[in-house]
N, CA, C and O of each residue as an XYZ file, in Angstrom:
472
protein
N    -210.246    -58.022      0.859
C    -209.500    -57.431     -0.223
C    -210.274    -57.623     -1.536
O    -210.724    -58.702     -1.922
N    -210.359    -56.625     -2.078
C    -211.086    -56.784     -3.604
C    -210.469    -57.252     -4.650
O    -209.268    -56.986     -4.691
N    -210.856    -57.801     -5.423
C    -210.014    -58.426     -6.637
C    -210.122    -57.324     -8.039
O    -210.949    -56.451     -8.302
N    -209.470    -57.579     -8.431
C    -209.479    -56.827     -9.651
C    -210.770    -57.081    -11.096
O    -210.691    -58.110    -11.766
N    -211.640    -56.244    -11.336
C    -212.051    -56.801    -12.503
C    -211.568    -57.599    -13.754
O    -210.612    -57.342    -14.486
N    -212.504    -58.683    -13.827
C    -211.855    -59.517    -14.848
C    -211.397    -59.236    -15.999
O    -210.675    -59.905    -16.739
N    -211.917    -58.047    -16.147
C    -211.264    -57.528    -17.887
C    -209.551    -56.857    -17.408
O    -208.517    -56.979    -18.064
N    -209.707    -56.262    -16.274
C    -208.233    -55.829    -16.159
C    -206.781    -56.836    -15.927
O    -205.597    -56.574    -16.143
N    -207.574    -58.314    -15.298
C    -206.585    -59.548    -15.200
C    -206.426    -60.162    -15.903
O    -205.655    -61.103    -15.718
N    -207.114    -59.961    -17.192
C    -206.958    -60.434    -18.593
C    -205.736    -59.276    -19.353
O    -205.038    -59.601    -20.315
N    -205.693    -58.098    -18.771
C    -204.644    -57.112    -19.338
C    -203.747    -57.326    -18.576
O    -202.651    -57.033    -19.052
N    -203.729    -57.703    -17.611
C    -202.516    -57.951    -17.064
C    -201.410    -58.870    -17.313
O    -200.185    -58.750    -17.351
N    -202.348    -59.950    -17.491
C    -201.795    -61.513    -18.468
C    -201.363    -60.933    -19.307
O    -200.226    -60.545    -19.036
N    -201.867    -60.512    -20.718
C    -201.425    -59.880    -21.527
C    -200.360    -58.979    -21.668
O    -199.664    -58.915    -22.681
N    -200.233    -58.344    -20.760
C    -198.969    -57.332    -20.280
C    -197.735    -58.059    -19.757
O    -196.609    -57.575    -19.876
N    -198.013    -59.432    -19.077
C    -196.830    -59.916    -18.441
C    -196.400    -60.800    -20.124
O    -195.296    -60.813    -20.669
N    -197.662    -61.439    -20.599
C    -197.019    -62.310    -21.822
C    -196.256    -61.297    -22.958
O    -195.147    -61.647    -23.359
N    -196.794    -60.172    -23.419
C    -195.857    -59.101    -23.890
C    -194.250    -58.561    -23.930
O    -193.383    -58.117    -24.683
N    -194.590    -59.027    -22.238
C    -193.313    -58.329    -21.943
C    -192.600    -59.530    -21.983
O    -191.394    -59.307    -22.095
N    -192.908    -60.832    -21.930
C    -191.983    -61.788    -21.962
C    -191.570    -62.265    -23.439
O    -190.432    -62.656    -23.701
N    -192.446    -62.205    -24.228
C    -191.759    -61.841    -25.846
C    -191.211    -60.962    -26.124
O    -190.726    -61.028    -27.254
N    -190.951    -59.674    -25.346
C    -190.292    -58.618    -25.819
C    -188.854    -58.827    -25.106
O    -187.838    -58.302    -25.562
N    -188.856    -59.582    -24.030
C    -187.192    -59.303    -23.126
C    -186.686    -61.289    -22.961
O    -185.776    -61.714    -22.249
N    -187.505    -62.035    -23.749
C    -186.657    -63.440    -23.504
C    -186.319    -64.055    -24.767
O    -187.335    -64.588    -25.213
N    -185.653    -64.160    -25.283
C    -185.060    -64.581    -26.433
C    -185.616    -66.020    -26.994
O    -186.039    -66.302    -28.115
N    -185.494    -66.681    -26.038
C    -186.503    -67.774    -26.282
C    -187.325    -68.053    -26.696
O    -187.488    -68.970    -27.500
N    -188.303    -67.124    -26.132
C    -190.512    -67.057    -26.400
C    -189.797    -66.565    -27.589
O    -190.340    -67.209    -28.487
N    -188.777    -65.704    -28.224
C    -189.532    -65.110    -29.872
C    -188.839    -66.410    -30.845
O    -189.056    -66.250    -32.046
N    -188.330    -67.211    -30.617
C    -187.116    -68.952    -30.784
C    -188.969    -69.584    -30.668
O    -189.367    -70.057    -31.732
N    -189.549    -69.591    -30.013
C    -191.068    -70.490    -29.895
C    -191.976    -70.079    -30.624
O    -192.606    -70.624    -31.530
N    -192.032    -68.632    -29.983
C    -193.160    -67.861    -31.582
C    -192.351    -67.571    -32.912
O    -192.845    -66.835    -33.766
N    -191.222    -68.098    -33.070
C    -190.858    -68.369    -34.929
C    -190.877    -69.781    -35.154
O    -190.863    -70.114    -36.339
N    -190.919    -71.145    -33.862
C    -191.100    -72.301    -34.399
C    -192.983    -72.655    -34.852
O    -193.467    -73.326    -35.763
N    -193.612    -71.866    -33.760
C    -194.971    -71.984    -33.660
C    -195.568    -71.341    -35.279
O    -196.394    -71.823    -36.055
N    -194.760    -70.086    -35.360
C    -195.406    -69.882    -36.680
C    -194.892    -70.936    -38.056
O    -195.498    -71.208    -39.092
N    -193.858    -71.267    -37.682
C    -193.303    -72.214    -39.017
C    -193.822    -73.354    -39.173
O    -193.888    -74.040    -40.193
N    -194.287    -73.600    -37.884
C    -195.335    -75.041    -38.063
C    -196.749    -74.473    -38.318
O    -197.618    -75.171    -38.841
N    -196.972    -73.150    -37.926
C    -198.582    -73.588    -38.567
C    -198.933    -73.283    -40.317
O    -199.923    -73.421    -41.037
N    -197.074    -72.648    -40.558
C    -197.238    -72.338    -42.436
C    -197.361    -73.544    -42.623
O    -198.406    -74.068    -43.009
N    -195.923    -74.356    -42.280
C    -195.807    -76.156    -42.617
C    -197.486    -76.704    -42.469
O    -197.965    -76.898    -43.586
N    -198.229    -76.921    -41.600
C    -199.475    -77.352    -41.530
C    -200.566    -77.006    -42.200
O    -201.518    -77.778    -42.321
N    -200.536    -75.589    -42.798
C    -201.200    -75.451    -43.991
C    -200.968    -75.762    -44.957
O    -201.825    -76.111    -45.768
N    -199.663    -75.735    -45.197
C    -199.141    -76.300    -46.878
C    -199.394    -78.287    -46.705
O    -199.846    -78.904    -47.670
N    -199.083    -78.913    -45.588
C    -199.031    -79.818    -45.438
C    -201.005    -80.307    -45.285
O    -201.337    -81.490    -45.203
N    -201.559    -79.693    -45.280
C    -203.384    -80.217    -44.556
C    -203.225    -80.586    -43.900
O    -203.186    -81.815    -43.948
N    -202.973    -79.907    -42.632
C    -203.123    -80.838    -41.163
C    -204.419    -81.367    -41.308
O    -205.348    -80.880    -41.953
N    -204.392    -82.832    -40.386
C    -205.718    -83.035    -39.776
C    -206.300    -82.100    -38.757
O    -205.729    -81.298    -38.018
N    -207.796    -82.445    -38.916
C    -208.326    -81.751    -37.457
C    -207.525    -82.213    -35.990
O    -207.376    -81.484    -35.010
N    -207.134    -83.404    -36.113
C    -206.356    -83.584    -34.730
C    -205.009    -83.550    -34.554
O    -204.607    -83.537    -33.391
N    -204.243    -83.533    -35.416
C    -203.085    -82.935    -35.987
C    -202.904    -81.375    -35.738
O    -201.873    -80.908    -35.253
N    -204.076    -80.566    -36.139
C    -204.428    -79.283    -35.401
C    -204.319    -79.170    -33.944
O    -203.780    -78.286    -33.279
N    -204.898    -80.172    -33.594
C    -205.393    -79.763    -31.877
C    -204.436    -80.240    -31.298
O    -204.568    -80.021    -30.094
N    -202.961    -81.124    -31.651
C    -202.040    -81.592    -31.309
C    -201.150    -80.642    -30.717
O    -200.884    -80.360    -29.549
N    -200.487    -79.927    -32.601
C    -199.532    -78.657    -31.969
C    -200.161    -77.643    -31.876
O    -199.578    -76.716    -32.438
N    -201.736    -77.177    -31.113
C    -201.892    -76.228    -30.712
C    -201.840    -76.155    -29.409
O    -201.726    -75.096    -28.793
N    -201.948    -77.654    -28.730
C    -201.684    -77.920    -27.168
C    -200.490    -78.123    -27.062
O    -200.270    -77.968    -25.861
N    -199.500    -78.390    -27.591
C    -198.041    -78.338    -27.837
C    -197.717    -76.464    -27.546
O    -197.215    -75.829    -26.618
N    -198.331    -76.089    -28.918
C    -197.718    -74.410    -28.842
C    -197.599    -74.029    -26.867
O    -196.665    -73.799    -26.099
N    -198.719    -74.112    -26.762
C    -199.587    -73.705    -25.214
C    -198.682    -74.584    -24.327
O    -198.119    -73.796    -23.566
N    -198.297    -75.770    -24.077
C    -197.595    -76.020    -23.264
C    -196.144    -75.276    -23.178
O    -195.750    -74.784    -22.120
N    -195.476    -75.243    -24.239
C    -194.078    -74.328    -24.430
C    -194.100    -73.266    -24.138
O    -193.164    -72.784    -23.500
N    -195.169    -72.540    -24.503
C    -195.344    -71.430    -24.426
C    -195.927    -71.249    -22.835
O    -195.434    -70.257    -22.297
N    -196.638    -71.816    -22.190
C    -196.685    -71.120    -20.752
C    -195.257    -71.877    -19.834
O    -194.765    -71.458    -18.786
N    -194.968    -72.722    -20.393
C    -193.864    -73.204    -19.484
C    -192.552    -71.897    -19.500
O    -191.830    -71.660    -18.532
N    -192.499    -71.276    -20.645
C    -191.240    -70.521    -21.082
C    -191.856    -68.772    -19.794
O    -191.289    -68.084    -18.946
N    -193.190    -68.813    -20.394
C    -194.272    -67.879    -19.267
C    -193.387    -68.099    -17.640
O    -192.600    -67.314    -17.113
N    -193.910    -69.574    -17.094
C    -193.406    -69.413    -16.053
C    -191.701    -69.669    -15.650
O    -191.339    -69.566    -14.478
N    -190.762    -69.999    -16.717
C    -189.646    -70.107    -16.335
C    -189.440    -68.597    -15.988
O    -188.904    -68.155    -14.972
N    -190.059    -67.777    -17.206
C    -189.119    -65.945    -16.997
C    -189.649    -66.057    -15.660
O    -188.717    -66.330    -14.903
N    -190.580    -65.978    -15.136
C    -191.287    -65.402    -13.909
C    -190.461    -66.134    -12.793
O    -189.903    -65.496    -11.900
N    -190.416    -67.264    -12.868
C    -189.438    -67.827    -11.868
C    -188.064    -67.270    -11.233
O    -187.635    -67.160    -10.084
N    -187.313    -66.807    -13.219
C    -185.947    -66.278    -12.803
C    -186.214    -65.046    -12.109
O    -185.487    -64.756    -11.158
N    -187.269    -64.184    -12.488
C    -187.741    -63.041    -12.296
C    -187.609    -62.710    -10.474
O    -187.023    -61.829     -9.844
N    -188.422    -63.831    -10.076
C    -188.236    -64.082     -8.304
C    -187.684    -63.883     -7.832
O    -187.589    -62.916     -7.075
N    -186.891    -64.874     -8.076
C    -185.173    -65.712     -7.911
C    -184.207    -64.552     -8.038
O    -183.314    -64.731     -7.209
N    -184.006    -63.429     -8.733
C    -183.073    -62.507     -9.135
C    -183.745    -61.620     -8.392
O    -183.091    -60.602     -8.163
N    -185.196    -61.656     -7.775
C    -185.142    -60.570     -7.216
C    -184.933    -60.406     -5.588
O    -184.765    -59.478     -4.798
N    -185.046    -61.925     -5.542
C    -185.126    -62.466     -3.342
C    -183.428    -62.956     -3.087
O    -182.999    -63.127     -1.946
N    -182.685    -63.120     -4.148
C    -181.731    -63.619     -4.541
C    -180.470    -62.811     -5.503
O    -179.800    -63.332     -6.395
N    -180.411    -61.599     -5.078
C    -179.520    -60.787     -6.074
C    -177.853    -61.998     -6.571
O    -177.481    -62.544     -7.609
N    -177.392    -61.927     -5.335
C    -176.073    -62.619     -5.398
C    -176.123    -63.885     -5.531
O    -177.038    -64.534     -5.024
N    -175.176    -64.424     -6.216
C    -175.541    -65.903     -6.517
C    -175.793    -66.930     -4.902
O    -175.486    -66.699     -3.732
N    -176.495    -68.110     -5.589
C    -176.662    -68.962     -4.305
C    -177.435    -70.116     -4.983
O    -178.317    -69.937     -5.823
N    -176.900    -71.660     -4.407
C    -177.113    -72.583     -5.155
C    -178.446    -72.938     -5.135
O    -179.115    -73.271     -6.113
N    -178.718    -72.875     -4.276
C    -180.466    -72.949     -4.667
C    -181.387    -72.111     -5.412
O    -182.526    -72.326     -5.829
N    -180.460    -70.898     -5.493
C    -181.212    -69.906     -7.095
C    -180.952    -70.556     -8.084
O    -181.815    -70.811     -8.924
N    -179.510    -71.019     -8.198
C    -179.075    -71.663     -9.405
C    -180.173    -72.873     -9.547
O    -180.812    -73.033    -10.588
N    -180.294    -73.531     -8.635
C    -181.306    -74.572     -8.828
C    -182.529    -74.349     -9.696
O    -182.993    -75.033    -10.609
N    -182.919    -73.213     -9.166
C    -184.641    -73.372     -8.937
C    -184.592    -73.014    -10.862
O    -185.204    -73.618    -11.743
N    -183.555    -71.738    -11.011
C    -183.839    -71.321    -12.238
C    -183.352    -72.535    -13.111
O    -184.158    -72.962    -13.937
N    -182.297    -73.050    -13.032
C    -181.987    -74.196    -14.070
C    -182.908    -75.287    -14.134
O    -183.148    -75.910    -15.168
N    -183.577    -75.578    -12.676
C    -185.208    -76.411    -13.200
C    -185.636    -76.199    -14.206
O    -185.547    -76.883    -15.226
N    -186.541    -74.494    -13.923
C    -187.753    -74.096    -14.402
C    -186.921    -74.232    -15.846
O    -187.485    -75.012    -16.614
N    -185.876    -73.724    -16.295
C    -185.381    -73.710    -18.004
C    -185.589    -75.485    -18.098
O    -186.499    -76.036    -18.718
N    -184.709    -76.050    -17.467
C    -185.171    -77.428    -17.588
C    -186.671    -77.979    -17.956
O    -186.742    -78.865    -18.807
N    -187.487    -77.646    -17.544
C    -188.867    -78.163    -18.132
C    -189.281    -77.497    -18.725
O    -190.491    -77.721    -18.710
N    -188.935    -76.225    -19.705
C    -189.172    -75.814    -21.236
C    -188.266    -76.571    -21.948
O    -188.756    -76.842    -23.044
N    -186.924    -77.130    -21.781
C    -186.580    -77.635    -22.831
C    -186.557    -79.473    -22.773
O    -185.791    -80.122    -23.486
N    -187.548    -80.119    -21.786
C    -188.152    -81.261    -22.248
C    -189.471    -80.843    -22.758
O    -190.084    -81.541    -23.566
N    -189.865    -79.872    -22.369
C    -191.490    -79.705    -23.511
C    -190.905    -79.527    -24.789
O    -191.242    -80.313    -25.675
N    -190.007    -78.542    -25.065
C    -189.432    -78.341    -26.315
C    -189.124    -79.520    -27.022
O    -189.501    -79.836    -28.151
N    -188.410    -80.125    -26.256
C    -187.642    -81.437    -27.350
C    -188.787    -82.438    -27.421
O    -188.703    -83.090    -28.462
N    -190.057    -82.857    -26.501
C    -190.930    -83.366    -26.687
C    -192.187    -82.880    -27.745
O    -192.990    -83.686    -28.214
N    -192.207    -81.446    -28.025
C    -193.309    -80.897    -28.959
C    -192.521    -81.240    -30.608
O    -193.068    -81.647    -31.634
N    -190.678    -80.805    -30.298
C    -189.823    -81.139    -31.474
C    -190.313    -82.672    -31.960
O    -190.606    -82.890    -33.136
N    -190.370    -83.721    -30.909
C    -189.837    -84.947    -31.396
C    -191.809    -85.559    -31.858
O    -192.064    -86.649    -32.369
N    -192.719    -84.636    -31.533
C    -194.392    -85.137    -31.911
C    -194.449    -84.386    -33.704
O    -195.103    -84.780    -34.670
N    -193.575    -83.313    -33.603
C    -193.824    -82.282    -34.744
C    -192.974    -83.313    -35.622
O    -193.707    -83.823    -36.470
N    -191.807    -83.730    -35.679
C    -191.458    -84.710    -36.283
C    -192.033    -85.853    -36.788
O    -191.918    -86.071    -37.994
N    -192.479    -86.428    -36.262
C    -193.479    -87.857    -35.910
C    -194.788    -87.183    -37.020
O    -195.367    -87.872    -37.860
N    -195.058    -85.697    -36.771
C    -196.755    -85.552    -37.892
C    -196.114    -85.156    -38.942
O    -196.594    -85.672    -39.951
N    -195.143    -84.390    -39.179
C    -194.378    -84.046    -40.369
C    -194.052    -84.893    -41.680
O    -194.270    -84.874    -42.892
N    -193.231    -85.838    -40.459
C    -191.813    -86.599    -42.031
C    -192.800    -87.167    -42.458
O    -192.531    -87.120    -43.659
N    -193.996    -87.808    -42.383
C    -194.380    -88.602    -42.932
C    -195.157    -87.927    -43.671
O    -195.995    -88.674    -44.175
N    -195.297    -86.701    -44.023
C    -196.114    -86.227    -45.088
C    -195.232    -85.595    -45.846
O    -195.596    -85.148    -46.934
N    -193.809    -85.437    -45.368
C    -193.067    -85.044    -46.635
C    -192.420    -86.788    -47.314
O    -192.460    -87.027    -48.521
N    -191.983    -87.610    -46.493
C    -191.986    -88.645    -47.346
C    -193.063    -89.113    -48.362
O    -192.638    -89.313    -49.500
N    -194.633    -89.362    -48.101
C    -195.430    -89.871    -49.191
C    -195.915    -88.493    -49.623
O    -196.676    -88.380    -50.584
Protein backbone atom coordinates (compact mmCIF):
# COMPACT_ATOMS: atom_id res chain seq x y z
CA UNK A 1 0.00 0.00 0.00
CA UNK A 2 1.40 3.43 -0.80
CA UNK A 3 1.49 6.14 1.59
CA UNK A 4 0.55 9.39 0.90
CA UNK A 5 3.06 12.18 0.10
CA UNK A 6 4.35 14.02 2.90
CA UNK A 7 3.18 17.36 1.91
CA UNK A 8 -0.43 15.98 1.60
CA UNK A 9 -0.25 14.40 5.46
CA UNK A 10 0.79 17.58 6.57
CA UNK A 11 -2.72 18.92 4.88
CA UNK A 12 -4.41 16.55 6.28
CA UNK A 13 -3.27 17.31 9.92
CA UNK A 14 -4.08 20.61 9.14
CA UNK A 15 -7.54 19.85 7.89
CA UNK A 16 -8.39 17.61 10.87
CA UNK A 17 -6.81 20.52 13.37
CA UNK A 18 -9.14 23.12 11.44
CA UNK A 19 -11.91 21.36 11.67
CA UNK A 20 -11.49 20.79 15.31
CA UNK A 21 -11.31 24.60 16.04
CA UNK A 22 -14.10 25.15 13.93
CA UNK A 23 -16.76 22.41 15.58
CA UNK A 24 -15.28 22.06 19.49
CA UNK A 25 -15.90 24.76 21.67
CA UNK A 26 -13.16 24.04 23.74
CA UNK A 27 -9.95 24.25 21.25
CA UNK A 28 -11.40 28.02 20.54
CA UNK A 29 -11.67 28.26 25.16
CA UNK A 30 -7.55 27.08 24.50
CA UNK A 31 -6.77 29.19 21.48
CA UNK A 32 -8.27 32.41 23.51
CA UNK A 33 -6.28 31.20 26.73
CA UNK A 34 -3.08 30.50 24.52
CA UNK A 35 -3.40 33.84 22.94
CA UNK A 36 -3.97 35.75 26.31
CA UNK A 37 -0.95 34.30 27.67
CA UNK A 38 1.28 35.02 24.95
CA UNK A 39 -0.13 39.06 25.08
CA UNK A 40 0.39 38.58 29.10
CA UNK A 41 4.08 37.27 28.25
CA UNK A 42 4.94 40.01 26.15
CA UNK A 43 3.78 42.72 28.29
CA UNK A 44 5.18 40.69 31.19
CA UNK A 45 9.12 39.72 29.35
CA UNK A 46 8.88 36.27 29.50
CA UNK A 47 12.06 34.50 29.98
CA UNK A 48 13.55 32.42 27.29
CA UNK A 49 12.42 29.43 29.40
CA UNK A 50 9.35 30.81 30.56
CA UNK A 51 8.79 30.86 26.67
CA UNK A 52 9.55 27.30 26.10
CA UNK A 53 7.39 26.45 29.19
CA UNK A 54 3.88 27.63 27.92
CA UNK A 55 4.72 26.80 24.50
CA UNK A 56 5.00 23.01 25.54
CA UNK A 57 2.04 23.63 27.72
CA UNK A 58 0.03 25.31 24.61
CA UNK A 59 1.03 21.84 22.57
CA UNK A 60 0.17 19.54 25.23
CA UNK A 61 -3.61 21.01 25.59
CA UNK A 62 -3.84 21.50 22.48
CA UNK A 63 -3.13 17.93 21.02
CA UNK A 64 -4.76 16.34 23.97
CA UNK A 65 -8.18 18.40 23.12
CA UNK A 66 -6.89 17.05 19.12
CA UNK A 67 -7.23 13.63 20.38
CA UNK A 68 -10.20 13.81 22.80
CA UNK A 69 -12.53 15.20 19.53
CA UNK A 70 -11.15 12.23 17.57
CA UNK A 71 -11.84 9.81 20.24
CA UNK A 72 -15.55 11.04 20.68
CA UNK A 73 -15.51 11.09 16.94
CA UNK A 74 -14.95 6.97 17.02
CA UNK A 75 -16.93 6.32 19.82
CA UNK A 76 -20.16 8.11 18.21
CA UNK A 77 -19.40 6.54 15.26
CA UNK A 78 -18.89 2.39 16.33
CA UNK A 79 -21.24 3.40 19.11
CA UNK A 80 -24.36 5.42 17.93
CA UNK A 81 -26.62 4.47 21.04
CA UNK A 82 -25.47 5.00 24.31
CA UNK A 83 -23.26 2.28 26.11
CA UNK A 84 -21.11 2.48 29.17
CA UNK A 85 -18.03 1.90 27.84
CA UNK A 86 -18.56 4.82 25.21
CA UNK A 87 -19.42 6.81 28.09
CA UNK A 88 -16.16 5.71 29.48
CA UNK A 89 -13.77 6.00 26.88
CA UNK A 90 -15.13 9.61 25.97
CA UNK A 91 -15.27 10.93 29.62
CA UNK A 92 -11.48 9.66 29.89
CA UNK A 93 -10.20 11.23 26.86
CA UNK A 94 -12.15 14.86 28.19
CA UNK A 95 -10.65 13.80 31.46
CA UNK A 96 -7.00 14.18 30.43
CA UNK A 97 -7.54 17.64 28.72
CA UNK A 98 -8.84 18.92 31.76
CA UNK A 99 -5.83 17.70 34.08
CA UNK A 100 -3.49 19.19 31.35
CA UNK A 101 -5.68 22.20 31.55
CA UNK A 102 -5.74 22.69 35.24
CA UNK A 103 -2.00 21.68 35.27
CA UNK A 104 -0.85 24.33 32.34
CA UNK A 105 -3.58 26.79 34.58
CA UNK A 106 -1.82 26.05 37.87
CA UNK A 107 2.34 26.48 35.96
CA UNK A 108 0.77 29.78 34.17
CA UNK A 109 -0.06 30.89 37.63
CA UNK A 110 3.15 29.95 39.36
CA UNK A 111 5.15 32.28 36.11
CA UNK A 112 2.58 35.00 36.29
CA UNK A 113 1.64 36.21 39.97
CA UNK A 114 4.92 36.73 40.64
CA UNK A 115 5.54 39.25 38.08
CA UNK A 116 2.44 41.01 38.72
CA UNK A 117 3.22 41.09 42.46
CA UNK A 118 6.99 42.66 42.18
Amino acid sequence: MNKAPFYKSLGYAWSGIWACIKKERNMKIHLGMMIAVIICGLIFSLTYTEWIICILLFGIVMALELLNTAVEAVVDLVSPTYHPLAKLAKDTAAGAVLVAAIAAAIIGLMIFIPKLIF
